[in-house]
Backbone as a printed PyTorch tensor [residue, N CA C, xyz], in Angstrom:
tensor([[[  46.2540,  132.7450, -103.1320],
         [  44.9360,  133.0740, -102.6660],
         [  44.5070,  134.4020, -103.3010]],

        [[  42.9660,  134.9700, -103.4210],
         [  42.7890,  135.9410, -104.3210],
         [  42.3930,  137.1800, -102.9110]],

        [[  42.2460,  137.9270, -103.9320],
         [  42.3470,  138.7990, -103.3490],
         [  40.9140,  140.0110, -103.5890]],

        [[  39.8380,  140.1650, -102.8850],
         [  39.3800,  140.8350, -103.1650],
         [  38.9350,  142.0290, -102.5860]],

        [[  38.7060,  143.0370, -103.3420],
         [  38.2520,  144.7890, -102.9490],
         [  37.1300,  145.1500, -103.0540]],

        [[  36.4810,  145.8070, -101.5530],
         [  35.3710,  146.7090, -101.9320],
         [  34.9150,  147.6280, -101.6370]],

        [[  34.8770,  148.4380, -102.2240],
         [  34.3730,  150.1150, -102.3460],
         [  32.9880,  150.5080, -102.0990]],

        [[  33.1520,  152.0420, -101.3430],
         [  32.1110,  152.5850, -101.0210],
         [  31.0730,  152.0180, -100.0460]],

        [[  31.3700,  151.0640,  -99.1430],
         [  30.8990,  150.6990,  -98.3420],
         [  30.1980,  151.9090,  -97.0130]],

        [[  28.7760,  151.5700,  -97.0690],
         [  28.2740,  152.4800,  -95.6890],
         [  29.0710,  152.4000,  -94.5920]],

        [[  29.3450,  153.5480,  -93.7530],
         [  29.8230,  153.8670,  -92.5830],
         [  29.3070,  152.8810,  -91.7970]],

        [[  27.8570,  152.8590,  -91.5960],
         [  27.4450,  152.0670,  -90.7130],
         [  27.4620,  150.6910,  -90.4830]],

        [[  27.5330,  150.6010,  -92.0090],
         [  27.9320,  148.8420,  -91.9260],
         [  29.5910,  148.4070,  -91.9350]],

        [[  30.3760,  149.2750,  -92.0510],
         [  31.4770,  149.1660,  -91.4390],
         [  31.6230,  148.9980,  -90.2850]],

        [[  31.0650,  149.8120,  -89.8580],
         [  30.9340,  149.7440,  -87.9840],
         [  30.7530,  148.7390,  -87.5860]],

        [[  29.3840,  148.1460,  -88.0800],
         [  28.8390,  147.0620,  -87.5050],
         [  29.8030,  145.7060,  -87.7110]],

        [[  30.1840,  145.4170,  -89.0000],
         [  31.4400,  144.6110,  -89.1830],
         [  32.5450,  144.6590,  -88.2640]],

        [[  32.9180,  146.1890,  -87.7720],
         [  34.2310,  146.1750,  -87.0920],
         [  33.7080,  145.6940,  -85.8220]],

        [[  32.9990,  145.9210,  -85.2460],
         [  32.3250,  145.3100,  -83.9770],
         [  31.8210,  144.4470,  -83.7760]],

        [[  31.4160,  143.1730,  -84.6140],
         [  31.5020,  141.9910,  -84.5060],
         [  32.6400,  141.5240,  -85.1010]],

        [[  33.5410,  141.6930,  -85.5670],
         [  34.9440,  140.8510,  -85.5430],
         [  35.2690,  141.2890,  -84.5150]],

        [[  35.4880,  142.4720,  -83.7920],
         [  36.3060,  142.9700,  -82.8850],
         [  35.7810,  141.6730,  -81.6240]],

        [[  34.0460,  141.3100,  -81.1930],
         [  33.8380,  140.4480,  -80.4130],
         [  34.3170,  139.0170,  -81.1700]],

        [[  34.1470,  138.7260,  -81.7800],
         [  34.6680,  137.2060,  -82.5140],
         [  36.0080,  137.3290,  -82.0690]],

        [[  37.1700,  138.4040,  -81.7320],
         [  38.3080,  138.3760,  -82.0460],
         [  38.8190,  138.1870,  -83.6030]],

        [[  38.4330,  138.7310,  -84.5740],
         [  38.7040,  138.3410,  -85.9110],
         [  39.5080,  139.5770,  -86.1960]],

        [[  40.1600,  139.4940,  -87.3050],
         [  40.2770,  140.5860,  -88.3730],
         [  38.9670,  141.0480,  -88.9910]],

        [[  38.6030,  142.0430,  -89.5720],
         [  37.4770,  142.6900,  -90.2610],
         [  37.4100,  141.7030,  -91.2840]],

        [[  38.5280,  141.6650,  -92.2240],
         [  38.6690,  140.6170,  -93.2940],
         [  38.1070,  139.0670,  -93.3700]],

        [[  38.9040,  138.6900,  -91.7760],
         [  38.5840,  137.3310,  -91.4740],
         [  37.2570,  137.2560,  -91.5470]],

        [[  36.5570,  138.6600,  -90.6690],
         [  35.0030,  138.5450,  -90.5120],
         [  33.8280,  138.4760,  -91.2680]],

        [[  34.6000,  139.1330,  -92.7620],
         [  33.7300,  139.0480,  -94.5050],
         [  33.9880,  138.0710,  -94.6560]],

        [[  35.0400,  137.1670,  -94.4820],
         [  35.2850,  135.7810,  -95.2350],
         [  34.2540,  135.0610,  -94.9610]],

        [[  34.4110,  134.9170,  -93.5850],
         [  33.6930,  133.6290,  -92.6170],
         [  32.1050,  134.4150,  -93.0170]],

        [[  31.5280,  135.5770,  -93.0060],
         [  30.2670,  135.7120,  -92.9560],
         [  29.9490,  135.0760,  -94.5520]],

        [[  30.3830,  135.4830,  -95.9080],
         [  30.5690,  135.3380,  -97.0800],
         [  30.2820,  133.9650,  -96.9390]],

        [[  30.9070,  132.5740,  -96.6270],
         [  31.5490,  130.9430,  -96.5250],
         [  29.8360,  130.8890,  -96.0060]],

        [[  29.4740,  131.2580,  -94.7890],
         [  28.5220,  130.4810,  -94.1160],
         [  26.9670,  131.2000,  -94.8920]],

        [[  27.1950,  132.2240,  -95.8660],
         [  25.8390,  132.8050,  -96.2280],
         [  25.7920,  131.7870,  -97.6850]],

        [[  26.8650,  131.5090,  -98.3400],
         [  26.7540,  130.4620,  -99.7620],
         [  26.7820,  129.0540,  -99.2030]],

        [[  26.9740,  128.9270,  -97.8680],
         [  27.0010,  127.3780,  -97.2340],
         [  25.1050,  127.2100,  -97.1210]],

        [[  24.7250,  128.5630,  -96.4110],
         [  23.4520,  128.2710,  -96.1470],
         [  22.7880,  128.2670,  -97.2270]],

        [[  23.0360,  129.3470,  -97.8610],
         [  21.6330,  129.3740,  -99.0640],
         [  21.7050,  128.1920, -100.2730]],

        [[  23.0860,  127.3630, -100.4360],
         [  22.9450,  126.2350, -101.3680],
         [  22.4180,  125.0390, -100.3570]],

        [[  22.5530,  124.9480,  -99.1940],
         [  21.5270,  124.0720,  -98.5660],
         [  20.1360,  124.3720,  -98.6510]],

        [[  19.9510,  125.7200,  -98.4130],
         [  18.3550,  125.6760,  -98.3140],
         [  17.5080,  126.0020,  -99.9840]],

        [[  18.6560,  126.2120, -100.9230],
         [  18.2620,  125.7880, -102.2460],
         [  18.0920,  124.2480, -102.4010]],

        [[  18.7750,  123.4940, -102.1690],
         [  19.0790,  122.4760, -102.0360],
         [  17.1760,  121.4310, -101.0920]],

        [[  17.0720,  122.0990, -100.1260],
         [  16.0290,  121.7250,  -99.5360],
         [  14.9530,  122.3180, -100.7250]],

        [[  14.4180,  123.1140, -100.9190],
         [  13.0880,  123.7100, -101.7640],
         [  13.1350,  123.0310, -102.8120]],

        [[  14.0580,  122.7270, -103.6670],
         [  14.0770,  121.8580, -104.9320],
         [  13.4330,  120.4810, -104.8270]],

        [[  14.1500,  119.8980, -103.4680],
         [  13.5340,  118.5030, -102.9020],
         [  12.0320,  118.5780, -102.4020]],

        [[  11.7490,  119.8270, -101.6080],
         [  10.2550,  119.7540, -101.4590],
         [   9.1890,  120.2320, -102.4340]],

        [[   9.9360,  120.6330, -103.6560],
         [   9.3460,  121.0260, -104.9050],
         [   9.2170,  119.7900, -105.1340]],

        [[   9.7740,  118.7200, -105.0800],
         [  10.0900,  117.6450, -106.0760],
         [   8.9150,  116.4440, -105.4520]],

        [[   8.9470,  116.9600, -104.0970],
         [   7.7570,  115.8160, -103.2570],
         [   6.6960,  116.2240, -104.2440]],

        [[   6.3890,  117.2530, -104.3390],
         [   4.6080,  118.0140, -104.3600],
         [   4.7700,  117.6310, -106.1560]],

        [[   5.4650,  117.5660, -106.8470],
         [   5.0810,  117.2920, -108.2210],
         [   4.0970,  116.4670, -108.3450]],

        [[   3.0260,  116.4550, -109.0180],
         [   2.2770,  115.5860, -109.5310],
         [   1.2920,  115.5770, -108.5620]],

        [[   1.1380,  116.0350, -107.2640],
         [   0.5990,  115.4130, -105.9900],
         [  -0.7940,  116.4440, -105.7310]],

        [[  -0.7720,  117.0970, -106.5150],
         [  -2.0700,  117.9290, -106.8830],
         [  -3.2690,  117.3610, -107.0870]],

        [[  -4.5160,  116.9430, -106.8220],
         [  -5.3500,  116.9680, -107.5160],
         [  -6.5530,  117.3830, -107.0840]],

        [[  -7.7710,  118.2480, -107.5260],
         [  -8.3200,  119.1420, -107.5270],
         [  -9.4410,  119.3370, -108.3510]],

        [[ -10.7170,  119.5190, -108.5190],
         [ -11.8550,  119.1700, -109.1960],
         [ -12.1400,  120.6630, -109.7000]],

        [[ -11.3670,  121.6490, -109.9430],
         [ -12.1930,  122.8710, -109.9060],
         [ -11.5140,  123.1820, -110.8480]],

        [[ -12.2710,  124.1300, -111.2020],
         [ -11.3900,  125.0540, -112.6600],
         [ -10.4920,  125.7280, -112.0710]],

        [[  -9.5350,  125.7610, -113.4620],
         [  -7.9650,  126.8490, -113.1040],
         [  -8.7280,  128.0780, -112.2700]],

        [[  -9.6190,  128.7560, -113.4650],
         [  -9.9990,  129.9190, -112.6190],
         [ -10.4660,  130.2370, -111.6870]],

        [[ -11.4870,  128.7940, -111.1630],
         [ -11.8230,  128.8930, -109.7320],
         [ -10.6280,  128.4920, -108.4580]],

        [[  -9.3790,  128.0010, -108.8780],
         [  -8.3010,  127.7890, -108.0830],
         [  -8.0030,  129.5280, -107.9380]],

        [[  -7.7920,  129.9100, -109.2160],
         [  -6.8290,  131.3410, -108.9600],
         [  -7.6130,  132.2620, -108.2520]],

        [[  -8.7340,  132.0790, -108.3730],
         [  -9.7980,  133.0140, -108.0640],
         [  -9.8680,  132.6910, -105.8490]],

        [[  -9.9320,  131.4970, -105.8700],
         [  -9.6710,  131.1350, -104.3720],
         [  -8.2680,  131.2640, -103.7410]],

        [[  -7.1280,  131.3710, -104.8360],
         [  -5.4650,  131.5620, -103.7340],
         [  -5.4500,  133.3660, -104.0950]],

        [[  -6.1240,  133.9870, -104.4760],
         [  -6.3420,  135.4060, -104.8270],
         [  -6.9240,  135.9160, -103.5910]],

        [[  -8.1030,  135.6400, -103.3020],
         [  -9.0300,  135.9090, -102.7150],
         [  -8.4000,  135.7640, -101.4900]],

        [[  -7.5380,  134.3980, -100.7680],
         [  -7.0950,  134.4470,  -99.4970],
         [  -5.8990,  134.8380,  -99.2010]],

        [[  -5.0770,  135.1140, -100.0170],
         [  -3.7760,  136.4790,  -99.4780],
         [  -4.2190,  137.4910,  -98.8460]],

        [[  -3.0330,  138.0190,  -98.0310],
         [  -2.8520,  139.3620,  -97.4210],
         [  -1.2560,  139.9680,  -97.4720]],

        [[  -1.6360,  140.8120,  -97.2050],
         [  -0.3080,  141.6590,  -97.3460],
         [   0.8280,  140.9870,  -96.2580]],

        [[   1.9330,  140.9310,  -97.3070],
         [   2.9630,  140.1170,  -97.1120],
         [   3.8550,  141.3510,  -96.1290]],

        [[   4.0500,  141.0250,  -94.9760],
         [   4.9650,  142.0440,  -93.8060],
         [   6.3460,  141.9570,  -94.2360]],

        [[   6.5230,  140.3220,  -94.2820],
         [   7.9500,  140.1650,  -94.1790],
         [   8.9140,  140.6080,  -94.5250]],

        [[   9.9230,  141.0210,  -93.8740],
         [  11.2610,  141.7650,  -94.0130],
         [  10.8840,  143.6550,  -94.4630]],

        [[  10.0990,  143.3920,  -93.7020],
         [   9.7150,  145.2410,  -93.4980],
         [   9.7790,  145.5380,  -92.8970]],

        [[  10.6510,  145.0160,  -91.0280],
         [  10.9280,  145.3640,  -90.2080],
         [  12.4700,  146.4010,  -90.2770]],

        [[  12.3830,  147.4620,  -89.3150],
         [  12.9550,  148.3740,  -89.3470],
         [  14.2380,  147.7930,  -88.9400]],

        [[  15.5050,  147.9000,  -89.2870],
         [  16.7330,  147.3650,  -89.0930],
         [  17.8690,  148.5240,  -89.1210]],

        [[  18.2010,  148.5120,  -87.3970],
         [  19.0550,  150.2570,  -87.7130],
         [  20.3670,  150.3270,  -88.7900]],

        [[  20.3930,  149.0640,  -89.0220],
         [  21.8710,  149.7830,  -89.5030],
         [  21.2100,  149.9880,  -91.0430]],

        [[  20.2560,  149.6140,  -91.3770],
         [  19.7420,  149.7390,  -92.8880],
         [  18.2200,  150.5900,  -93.2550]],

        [[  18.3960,  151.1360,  -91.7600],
         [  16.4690,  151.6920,  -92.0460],
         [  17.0240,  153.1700,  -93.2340]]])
């Protein structure tokens, strides 16, 4: 089995690691593994999903207006994107 090292890790996110393995009952180690396993479990599923709902919408466009009047209308109705600008103590 391999073996891996990592350096310079924040205090705080040490902490936070040692205190949720400590409730899991884990090792710290055990607790990178298992978080590591279930974050590449999730994100190749939900890659996995967007590709497929990319794959519905191909072709499924159609639309009477000029490019520039499209860009000019998905321009016009944005707003400022919040997401993941919430304050998070162990990382603010």
């Amino acid at each position: 089995m391999a073996n891996l090292q990592v350096r310079d890790i924040d205090d705080r996110l040490y902490e936070a690691l040692k205190r949720r393995a400590e409730m899991e009952h884990r090792s710290i180690s055990q607790e990178v593994v298992l978080l590591i396993e279930n974050y590449l479990a999730h994100d190749n599923k939900e890659s996995e999903r967007k590709t497929l709902g990319f794959l519905e919408l191909s072709g499924s466009w159609v639309d009477d207006r000029s490019s520039d009047k499209i860009v000019k209308d998905i321009r016009s109705s944005r707003t400022k994107n919040t997401l993941g600008k919430d304050t998070d103590e162990l990382f603010d």
